[in-house]
N, C-alpha and C positions, 0 to 999 in steps of 0.2 A: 504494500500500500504506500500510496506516495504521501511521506509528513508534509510535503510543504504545498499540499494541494488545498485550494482555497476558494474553490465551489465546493458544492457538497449534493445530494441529493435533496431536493424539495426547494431549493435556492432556486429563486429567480432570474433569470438574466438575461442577456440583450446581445443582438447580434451586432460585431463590432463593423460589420462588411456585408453587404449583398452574399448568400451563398444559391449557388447552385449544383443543380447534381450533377454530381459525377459518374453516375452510372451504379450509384448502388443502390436510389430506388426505385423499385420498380414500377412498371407501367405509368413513367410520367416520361418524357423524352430527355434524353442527354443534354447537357447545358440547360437545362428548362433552370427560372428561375425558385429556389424553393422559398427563401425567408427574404423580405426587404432588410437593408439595411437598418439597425433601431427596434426592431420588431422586438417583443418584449415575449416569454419562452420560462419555465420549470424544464429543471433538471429532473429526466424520472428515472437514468441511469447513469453509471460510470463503468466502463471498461479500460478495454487497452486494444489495440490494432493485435490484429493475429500475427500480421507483416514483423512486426516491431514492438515487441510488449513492453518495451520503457515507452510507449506514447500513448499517452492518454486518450481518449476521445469520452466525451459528452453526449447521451442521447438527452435532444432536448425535444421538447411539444410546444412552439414558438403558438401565440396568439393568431386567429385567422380574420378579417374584417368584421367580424360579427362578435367577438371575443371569443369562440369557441379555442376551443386548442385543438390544435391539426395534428399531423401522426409522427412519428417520433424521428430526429434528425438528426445523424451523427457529426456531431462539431469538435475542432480540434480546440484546446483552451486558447489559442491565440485568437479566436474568430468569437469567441465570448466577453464580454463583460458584464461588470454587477453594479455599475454607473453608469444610470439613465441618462446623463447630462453628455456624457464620452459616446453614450450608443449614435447617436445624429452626428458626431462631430467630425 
């Protein structure tokens, strides 16, 4: 477990960058856009890449225009933040 990890499960947080997919989910198109930039998102996992198990990834369920919460998106902690003020900027 990573000590100096500073999301956590049930924490809130904000997309630092426009992400889109990459091809890992399915039945939406490649590059399709998933989260806007700022979009506000609960953490409702924590793993690590299979690729690479020192790298963390984040499943987050970012907010949809309606407030619902859309289905779950794996984010690297650098494409995260937990400052609403930082998510726009």
């Amino acid at each position: 477990m990573n000590e100096g990890r500073y999301i956590n499960i049930g924490d809130v947080v904000y997309a630092k960058e426009s992400l889109y997919n990459d091809g890992g989910v399915p039945d939406i198109a490649e590059d399709a856009l998933l989260v806007a930039e700022g979009t506000r998102g609960v953490v409702v996992n924590i793993g690590f890449l299979e690729a690479d198990e020192d790298q963390e990834i984040f499943l987050v369920r970012f907010e949809g225009e309606n407030g619902d919460l859309g289905g779950p998106v794996g984010c690297l902690p650098e494409e995260l933040t937990q400052e609403d003020e930082r998510a726009a900027a």
